[in-house]
N, CA, C and O atoms as a MOPAC input file, in Angstrom:
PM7 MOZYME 1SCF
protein

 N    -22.02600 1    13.49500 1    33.66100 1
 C    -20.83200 1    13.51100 1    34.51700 1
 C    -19.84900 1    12.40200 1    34.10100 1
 O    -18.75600 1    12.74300 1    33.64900 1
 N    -20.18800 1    10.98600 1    34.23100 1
 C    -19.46900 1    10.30400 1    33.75500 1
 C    -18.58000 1    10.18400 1    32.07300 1
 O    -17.40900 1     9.87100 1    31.85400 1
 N    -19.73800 1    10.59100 1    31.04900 1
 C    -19.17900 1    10.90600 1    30.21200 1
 C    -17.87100 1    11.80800 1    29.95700 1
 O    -16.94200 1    11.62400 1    29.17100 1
 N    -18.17400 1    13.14500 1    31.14500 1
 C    -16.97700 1    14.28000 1    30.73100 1
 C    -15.99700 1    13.64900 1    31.44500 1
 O    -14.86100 1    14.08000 1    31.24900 1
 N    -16.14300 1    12.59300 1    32.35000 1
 C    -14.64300 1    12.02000 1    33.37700 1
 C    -13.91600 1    10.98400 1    32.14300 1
 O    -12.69000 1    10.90500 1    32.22000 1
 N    -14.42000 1    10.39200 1    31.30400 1
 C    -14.42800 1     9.49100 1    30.03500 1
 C    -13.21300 1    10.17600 1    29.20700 1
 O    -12.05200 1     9.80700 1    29.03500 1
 N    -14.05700 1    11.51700 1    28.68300 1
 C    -13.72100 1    12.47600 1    27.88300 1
 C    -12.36100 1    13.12600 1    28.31000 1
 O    -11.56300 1    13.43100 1    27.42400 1
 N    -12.06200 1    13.35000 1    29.62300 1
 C    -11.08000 1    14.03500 1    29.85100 1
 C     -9.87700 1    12.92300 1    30.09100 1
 O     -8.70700 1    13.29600 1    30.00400 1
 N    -10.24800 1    11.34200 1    30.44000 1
 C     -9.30000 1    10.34600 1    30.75800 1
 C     -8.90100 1    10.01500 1    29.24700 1
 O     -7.70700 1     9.71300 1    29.25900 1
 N     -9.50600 1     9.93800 1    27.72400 1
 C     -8.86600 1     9.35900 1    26.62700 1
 C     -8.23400 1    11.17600 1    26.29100 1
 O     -7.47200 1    11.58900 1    25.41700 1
 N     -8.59400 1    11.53800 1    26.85000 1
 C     -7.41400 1    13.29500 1    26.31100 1
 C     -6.18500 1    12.96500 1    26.41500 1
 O     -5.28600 1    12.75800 1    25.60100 1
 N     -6.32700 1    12.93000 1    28.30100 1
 C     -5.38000 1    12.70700 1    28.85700 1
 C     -4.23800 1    11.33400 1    28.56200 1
 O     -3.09600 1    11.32500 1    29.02300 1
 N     -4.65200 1    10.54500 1    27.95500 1
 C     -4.06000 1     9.37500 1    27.29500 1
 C     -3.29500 1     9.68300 1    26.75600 1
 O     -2.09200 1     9.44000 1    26.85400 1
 N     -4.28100 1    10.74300 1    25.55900 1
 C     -3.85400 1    10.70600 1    24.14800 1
 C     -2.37200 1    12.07600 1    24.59900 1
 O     -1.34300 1    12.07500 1    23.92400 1
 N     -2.48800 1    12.67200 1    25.29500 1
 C     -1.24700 1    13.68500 1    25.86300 1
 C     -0.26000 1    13.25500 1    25.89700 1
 O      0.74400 1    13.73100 1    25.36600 1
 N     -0.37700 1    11.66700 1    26.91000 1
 C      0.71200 1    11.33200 1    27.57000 1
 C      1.06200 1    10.54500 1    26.51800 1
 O      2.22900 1    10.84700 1    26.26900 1
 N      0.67200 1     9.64600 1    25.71200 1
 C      0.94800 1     9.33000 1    24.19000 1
 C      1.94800 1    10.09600 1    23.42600 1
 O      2.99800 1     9.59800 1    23.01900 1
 N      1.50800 1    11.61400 1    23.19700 1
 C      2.32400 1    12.19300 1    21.92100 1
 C      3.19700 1    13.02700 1    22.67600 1
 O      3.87600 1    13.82600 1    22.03000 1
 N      3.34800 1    12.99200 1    24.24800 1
 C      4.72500 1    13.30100 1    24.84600 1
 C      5.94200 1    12.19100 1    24.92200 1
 O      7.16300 1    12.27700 1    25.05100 1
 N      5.08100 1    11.19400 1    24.79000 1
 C      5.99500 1     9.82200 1    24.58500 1
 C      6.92100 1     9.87500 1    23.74300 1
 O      8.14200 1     9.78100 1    23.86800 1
 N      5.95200 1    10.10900 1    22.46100 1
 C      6.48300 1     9.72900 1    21.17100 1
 C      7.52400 1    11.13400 1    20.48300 1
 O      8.31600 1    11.04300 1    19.54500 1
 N      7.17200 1    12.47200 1    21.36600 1
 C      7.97000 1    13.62400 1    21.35800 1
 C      8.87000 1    13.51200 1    22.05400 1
 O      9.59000 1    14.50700 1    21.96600 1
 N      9.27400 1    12.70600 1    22.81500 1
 C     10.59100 1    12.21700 1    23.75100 1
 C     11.91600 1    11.63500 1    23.07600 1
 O     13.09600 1    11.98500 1    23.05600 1
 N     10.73900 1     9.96200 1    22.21400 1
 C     11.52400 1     9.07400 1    21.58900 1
 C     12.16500 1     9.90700 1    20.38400 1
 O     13.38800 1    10.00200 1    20.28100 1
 N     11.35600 1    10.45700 1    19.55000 1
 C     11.85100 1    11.72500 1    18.66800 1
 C     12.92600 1    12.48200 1    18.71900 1
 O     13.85300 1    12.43800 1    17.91000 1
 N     12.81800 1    13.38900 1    19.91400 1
 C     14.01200 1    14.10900 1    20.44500 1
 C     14.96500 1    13.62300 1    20.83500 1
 O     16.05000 1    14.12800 1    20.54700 1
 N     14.89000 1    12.54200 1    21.57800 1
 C     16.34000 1    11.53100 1    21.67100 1
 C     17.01800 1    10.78200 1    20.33400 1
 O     18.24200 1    10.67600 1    20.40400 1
 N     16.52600 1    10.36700 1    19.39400 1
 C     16.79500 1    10.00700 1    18.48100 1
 C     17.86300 1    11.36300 1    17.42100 1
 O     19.07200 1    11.34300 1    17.19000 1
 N     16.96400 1    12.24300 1    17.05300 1
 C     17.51100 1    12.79600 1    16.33400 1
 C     18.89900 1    13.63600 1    17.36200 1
 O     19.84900 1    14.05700 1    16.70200 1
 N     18.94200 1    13.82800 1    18.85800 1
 C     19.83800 1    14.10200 1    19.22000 1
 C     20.94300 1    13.29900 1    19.41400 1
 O     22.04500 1    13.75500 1    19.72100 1
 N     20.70900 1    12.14300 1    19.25300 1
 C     21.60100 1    11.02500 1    19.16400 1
 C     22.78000 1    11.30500 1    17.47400 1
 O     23.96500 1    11.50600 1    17.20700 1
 N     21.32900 1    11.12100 1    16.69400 1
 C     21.74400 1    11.30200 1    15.03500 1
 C     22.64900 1    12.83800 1    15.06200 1
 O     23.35900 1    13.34300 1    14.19200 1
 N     22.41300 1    13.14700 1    15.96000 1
 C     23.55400 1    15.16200 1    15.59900 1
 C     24.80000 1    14.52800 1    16.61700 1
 O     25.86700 1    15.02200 1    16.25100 1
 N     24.96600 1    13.71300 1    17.62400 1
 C     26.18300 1    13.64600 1    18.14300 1
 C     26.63300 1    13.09400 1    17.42000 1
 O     27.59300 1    13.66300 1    16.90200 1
 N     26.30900 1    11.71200 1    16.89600 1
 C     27.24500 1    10.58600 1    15.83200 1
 C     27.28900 1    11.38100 1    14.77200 1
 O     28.15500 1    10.96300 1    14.00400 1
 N     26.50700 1    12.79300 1    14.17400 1
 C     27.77200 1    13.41500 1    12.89500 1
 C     28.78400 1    14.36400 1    13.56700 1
 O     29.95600 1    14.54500 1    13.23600 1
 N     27.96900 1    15.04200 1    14.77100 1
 C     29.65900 1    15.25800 1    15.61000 1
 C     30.88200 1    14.54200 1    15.84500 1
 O     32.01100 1    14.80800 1    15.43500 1
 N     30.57300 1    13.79800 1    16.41300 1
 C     32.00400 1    12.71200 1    16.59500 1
 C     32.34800 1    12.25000 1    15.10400 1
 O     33.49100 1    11.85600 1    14.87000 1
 N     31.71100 1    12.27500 1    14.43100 1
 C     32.25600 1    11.69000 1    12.95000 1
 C     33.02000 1    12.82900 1    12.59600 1
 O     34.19800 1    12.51700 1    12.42400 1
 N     32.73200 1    14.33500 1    12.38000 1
 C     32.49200 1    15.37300 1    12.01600 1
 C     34.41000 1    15.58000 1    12.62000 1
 O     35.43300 1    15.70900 1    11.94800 1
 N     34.20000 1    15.52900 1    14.11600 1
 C     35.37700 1    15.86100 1    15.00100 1
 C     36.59100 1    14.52300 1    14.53500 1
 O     37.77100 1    14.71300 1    14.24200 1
 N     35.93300 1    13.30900 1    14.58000 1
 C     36.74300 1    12.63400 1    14.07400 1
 C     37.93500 1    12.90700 1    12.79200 1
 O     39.15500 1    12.96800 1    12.93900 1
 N     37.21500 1    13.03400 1    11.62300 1
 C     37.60100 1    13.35500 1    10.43500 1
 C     38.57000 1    13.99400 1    10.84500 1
 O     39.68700 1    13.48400 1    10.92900 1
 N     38.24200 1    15.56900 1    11.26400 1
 C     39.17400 1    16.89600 1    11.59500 1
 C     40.46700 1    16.32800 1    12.42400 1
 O     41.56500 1    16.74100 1    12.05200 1
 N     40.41300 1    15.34200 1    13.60300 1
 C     41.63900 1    14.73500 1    14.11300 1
 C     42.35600 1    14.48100 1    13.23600 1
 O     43.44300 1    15.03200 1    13.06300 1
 N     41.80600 1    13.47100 1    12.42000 1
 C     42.70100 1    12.73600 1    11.15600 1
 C     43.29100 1    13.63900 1    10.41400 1
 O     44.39400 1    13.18000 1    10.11500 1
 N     43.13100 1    14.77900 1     9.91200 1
 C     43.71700 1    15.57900 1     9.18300 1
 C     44.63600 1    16.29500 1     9.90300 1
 O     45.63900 1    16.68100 1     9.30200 1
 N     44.47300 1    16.61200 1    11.33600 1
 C     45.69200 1    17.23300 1    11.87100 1
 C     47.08100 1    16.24700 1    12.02500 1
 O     48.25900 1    16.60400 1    12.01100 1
 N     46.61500 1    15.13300 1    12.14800 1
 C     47.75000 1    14.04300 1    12.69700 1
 C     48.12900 1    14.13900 1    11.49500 1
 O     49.35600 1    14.23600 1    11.52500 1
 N     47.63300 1    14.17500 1    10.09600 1
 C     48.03600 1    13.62200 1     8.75900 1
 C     48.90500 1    15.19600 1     8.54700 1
 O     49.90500 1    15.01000 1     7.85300 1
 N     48.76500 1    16.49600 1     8.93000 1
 C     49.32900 1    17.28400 1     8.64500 1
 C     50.49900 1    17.62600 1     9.13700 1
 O     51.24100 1    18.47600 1     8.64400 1
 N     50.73600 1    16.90200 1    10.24400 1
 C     52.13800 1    16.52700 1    10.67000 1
 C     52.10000 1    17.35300 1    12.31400 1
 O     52.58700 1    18.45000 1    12.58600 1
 N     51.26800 1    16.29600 1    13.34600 1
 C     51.76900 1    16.62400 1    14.26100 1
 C     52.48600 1    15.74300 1    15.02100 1
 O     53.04400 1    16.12700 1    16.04900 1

């Protein structure tokens, strides 16, 4: 008994662990896609102002 309560508490660790680290992940690289958006959108401003508005 004690063993399987053991067994199911380092699972459960290890879950809440690689949801962690699937969080920090997903925020990151969604971070990394807005800053080439705004870069992306940036650029495109510059070329309209430069094209004469």
């Amino acid at each position: 008994m004690e063993r399987k309560e053991l067994e199911r508490r380092e699972i459960a660790e290890i879950m809440h662990r690689a949801r962690r680290l699937r969080a920090e992940w997903l925020a990151r690289k969604l971070r990394e896609l807005v800053e080439k958006l705004e870069r992306a959108l940036h650029i495109g401003r510059g070329r309209e102002a430069r094209a004469g508005a």
